[in-house]
C-alpha positions as CSV (number, residue, x, y, z in Angstrom):
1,X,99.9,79.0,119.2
2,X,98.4,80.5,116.4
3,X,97.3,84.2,114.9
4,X,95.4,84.2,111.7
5,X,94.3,86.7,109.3
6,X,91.9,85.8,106.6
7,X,93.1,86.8,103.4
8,X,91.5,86.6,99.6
9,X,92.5,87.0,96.3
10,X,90.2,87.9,93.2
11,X,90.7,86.7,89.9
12,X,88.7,88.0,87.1
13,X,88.3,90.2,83.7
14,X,88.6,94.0,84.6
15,X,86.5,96.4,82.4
16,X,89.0,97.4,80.1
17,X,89.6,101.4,79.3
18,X,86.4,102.0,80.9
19,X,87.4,102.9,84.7
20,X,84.3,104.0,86.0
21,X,82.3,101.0,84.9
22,X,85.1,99.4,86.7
23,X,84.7,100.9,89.7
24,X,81.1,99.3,89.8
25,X,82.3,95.7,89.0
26,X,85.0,96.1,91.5
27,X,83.5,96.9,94.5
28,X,81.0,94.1,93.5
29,X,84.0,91.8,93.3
30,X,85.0,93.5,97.3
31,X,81.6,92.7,98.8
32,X,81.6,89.3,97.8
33,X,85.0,88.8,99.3
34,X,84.5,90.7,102.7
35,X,80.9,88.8,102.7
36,X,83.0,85.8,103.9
37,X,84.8,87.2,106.4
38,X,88.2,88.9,104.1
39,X,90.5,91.3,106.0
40,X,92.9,91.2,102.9
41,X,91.7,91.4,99.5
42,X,93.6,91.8,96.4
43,X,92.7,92.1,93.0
44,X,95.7,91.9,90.4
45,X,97.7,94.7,87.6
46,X,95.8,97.8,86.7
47,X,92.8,95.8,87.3
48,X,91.1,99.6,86.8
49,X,91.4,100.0,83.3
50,X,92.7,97.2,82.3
51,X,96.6,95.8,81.2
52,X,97.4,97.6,78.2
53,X,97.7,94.6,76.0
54,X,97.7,95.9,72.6
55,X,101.2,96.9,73.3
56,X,102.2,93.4,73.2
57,X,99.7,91.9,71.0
58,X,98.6,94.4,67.9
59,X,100.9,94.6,65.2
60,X,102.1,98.2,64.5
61,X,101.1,99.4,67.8
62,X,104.8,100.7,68.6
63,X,104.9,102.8,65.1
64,X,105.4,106.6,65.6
65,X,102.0,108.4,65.2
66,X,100.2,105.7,64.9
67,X,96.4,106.6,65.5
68,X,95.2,104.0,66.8
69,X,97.6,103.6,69.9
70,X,97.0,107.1,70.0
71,X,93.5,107.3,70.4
72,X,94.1,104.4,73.4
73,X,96.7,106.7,75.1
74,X,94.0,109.9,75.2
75,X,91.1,107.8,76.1
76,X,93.5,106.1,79.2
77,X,94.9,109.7,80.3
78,X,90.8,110.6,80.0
79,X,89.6,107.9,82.3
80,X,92.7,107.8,84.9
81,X,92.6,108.3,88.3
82,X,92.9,111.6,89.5
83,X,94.4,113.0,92.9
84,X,91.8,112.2,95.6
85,X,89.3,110.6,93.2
86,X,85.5,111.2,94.0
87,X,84.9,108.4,92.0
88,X,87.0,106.2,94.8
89,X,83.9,107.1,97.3
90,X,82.4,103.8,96.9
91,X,85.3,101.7,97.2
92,X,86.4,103.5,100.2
93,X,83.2,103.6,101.5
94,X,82.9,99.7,101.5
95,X,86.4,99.4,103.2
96,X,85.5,102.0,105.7
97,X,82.5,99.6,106.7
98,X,83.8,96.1,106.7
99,X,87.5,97.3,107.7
100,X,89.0,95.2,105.3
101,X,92.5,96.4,103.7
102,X,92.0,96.4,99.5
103,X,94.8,96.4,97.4
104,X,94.1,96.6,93.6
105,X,96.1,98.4,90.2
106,X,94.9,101.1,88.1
107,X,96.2,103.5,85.6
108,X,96.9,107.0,87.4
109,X,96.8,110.2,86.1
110,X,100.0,112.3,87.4
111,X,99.7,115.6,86.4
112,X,99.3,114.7,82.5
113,X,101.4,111.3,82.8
114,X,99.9,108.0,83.1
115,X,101.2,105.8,85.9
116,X,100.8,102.4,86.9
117,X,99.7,102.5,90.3
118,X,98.8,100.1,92.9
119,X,96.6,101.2,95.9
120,X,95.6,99.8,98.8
121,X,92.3,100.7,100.6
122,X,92.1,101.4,104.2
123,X,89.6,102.1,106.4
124,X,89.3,105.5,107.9
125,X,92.5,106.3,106.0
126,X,93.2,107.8,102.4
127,X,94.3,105.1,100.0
128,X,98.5,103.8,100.2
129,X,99.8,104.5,96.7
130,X,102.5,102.9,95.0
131,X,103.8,103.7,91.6
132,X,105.4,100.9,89.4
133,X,109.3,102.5,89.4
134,X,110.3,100.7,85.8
135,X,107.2,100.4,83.4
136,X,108.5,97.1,81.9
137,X,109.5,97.0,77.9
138,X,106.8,98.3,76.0
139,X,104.6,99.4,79.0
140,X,107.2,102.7,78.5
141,X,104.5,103.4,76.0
142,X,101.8,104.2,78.2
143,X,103.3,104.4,81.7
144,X,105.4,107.1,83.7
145,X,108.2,106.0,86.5
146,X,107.6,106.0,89.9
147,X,109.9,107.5,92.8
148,X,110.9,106.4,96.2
149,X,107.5,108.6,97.4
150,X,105.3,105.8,96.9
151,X,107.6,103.0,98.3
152,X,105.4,102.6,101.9
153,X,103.6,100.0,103.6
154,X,100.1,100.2,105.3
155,X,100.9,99.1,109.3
156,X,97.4,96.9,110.2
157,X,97.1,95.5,113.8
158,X,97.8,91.9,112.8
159,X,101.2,93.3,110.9
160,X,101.9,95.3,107.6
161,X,100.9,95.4,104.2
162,X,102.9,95.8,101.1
163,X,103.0,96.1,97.2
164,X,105.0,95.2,94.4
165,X,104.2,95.5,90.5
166,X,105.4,93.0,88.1
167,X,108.7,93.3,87.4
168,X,109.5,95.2,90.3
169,X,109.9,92.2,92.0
170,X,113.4,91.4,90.1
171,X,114.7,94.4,91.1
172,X,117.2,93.1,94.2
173,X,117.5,96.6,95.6
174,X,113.5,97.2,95.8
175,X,113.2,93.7,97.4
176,X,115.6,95.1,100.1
177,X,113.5,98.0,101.1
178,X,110.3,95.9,101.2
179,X,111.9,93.5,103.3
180,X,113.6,96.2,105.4
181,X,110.1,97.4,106.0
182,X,108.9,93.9,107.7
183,X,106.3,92.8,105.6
184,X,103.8,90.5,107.0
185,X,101.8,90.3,103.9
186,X,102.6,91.2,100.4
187,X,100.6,91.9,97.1
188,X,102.4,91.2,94.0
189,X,100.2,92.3,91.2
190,X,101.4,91.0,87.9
191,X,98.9,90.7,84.7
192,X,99.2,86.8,84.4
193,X,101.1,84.8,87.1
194,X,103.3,82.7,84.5
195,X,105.4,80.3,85.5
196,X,108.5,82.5,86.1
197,X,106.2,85.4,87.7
198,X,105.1,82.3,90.1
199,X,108.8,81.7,90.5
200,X,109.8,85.5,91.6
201,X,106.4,85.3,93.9
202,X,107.4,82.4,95.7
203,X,111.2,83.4,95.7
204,X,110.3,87.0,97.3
205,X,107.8,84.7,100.2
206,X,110.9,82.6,101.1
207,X,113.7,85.5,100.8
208,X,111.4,87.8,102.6
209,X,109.7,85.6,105.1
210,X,106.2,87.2,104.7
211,X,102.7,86.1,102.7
212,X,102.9,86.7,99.1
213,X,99.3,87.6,97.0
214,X,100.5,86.9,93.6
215,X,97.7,88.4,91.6
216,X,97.0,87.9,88.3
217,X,93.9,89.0,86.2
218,X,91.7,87.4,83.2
219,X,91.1,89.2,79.9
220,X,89.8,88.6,76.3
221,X,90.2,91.0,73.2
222,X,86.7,90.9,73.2
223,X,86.8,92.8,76.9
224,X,88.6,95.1,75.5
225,X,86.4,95.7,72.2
226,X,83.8,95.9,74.9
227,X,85.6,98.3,77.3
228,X,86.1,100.8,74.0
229,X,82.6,100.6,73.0
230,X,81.9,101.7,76.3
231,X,83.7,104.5,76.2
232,X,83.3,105.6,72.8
233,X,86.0,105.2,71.2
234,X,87.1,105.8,67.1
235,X,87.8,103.2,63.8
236,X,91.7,103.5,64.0
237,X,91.3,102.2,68.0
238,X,89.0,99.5,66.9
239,X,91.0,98.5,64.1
240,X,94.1,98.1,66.5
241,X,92.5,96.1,68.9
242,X,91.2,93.6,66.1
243,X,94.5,93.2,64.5
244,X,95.0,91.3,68.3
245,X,94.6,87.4,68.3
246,X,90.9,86.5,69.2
247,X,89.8,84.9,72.6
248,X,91.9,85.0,75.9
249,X,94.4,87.1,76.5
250,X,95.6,87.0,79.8
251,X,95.4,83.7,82.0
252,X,95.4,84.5,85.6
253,X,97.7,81.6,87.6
254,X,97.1,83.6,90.6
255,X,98.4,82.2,93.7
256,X,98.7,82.2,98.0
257,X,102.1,81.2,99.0
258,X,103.3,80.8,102.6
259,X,107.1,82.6,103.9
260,X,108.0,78.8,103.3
261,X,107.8,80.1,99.3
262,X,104.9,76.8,99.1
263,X,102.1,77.3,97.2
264,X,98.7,77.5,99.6
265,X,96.4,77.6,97.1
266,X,96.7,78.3,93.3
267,X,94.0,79.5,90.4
268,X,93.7,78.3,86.7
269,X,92.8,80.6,83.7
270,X,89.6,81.2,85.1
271,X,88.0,83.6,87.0
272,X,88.2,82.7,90.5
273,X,87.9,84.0,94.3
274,X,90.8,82.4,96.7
275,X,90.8,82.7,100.1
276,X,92.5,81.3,103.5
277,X,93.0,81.6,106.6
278,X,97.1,83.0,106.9
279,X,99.1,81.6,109.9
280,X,101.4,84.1,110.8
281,X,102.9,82.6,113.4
282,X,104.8,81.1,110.5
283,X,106.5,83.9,109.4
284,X,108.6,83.6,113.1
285,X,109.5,80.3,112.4
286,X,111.1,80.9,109.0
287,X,112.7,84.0,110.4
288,X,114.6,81.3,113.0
289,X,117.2,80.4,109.8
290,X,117.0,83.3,107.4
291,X,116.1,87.1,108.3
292,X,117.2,89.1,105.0
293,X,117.0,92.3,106.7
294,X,118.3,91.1,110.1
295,X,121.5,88.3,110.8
296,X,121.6,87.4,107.2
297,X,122.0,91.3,106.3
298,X,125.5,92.0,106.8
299,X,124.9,96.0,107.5
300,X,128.5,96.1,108.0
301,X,129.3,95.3,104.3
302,X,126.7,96.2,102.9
303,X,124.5,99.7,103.1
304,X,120.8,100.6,100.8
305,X,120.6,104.5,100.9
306,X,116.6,105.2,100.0
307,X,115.6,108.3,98.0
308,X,112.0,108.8,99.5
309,X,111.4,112.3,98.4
310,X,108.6,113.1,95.6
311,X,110.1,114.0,92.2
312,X,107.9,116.7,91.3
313,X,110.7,117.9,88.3
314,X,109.9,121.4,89.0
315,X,111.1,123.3,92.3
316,X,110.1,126.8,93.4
317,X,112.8,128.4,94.6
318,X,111.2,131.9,95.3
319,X,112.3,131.8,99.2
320,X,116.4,131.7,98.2
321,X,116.2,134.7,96.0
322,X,117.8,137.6,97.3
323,X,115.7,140.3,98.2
324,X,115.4,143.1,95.5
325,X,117.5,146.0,95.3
């Protein structure tokens, strides 16, 4: 007995700062997919906009007032994703006619915070958001924190879809809910897929007994010189970005791994397209000696209480006022 669901997993270079021109090469990188028959496709970290990678690679990019990181931070918060995007028309409009489910990162505009947000596309439906709840290190630079809002899956005929960001997947508690939520396929979107990302990927398959997309981009400082020509961007953000080490940057590893936590197919540095057919009858044998939400769960020791409500940090409380005198 089988029941399949074709999924696929793009590796390449986003378009770094510049999101609209990233738009264009993305849905280029969605047609080719769905052209050979993908109902999953997912596409790796902020792949709109690009991983912010000066935070790790320029020297002096963390002093205070530094113009440079500055001028990054304003042209980011410029290009973001707003709200119910028009500029998501295409994207959605490609999903809506091949019915394919899309999950891919970008940098989100909240108000005037930056998040790190992972979408995924659905047909006839507005796009599932997740925000990344702990911007990792340095990424507190750039990014916001998520809430429990954005902590959904999409529920597709075949089963449901999740998302993770990064180092989100080492937080035990977030696994939980996930896992509560009976994933049958799971996108974790990471920048590279280095060994130890690899690791947690394959560790949340087996622990979770679902599909895990561990997605991973490519990226050279000279994308990124690129992406801030593109956008017009000043000396002091220029001369940040060169003070980066030449050539590649991030190395993709992306992989497909099975609720066995086995590696179906794996990626090099390069840019790549996998894709295979996912047997999900699998995910019912694994369950037969470890269900992590169900007989290995222990509800009586243990319990998760879930926060899901929006933290907006301002509440209008006009309606528990008394009335006047």
């Amino acid at each position: 007995m089988t029941r399949t669901v074709k999924a696929a997993l793009v590796q390449a270079a986003p378009v770094p700062l510049c999101i609209d021109y990233g738009i264009e090469k993305l849905v280029e990188h969605i047609a080719d997919a769905v052209d050979i028959g993908a109902q999953v496709v997912a596409l790796g970290e902020t792949f709109l906009g690009g991983y912010p990678l000066w935070l790790d690679e320029a020297p002096n990019a963390a002093i205070w007032d530094h113009r440079g990181t500055q001028t990054l931070h304003a042209i980011l918060l410029d290009q973001a994703i707003r709200g119910d995007d028009p500029r998501l028309a295409p994207i959605q409009a490609l999903v809506d006619a091949s019915g394919a489910l899309v999950s891919v990162g970008a940098h989100e505009r909240v108000r005037s915070t930056i998040t790190n947000t992972q979408y995924i596309f659905r047909p006839g439906r507005p796009p599932l958001r997740h925000r990344k709840l702990v911007p990792t290190h340095g990424e507190r630079m750039i990014w916001g924190r998520g809430d429990g809002s954005t902590l959904g899956v999409h529920e597709a005929d075949w089963g449901n879809l999740g998302q993770l960001i990064c180092w989100e997947h080492w937080m035990p508690l977030v696994r939980a809910t996930m896992h509560h939520a009976g994933e049958a396929v799971h996108v974790a979107a990471w920048p590279t897929v280095r060994e130890v990302h690899l690791l947690a990927s394959r560790h949340y398959a087996f622990e979770g007994r679902c599909f895990v997309l561990a997605a991973g981009t490519i990226q050279h400082r000279a994308d990124l010189l690129e992406g801030l020509d593109r956008v017009g961007g000043d000396a002091d953000a220029r001369d940040l970005l060169m003070g980066m080490p030449d050539g590649q940057l991030q190395f993709g590893g992306s992989a497909i791994i099975g609720p066995d936590g086995g590696v179906i197919v794996e990626a090099g540095p390069d840019a790549d397209l996998l894709i295979t057919d996912l047997d999900l009858m699998a995910i019912g044998r694994g369950l037969t000696s470890l269900d992590s939400d169900g007989h290995y769960a222990r509800p009586d020791v243990f319990e998760l209480r879930v926060d899901r409500r929006a933290k907006l940090g301002v509440a209008d409380a006009d309606d528990a006022l008394p009335p006047p005198l």
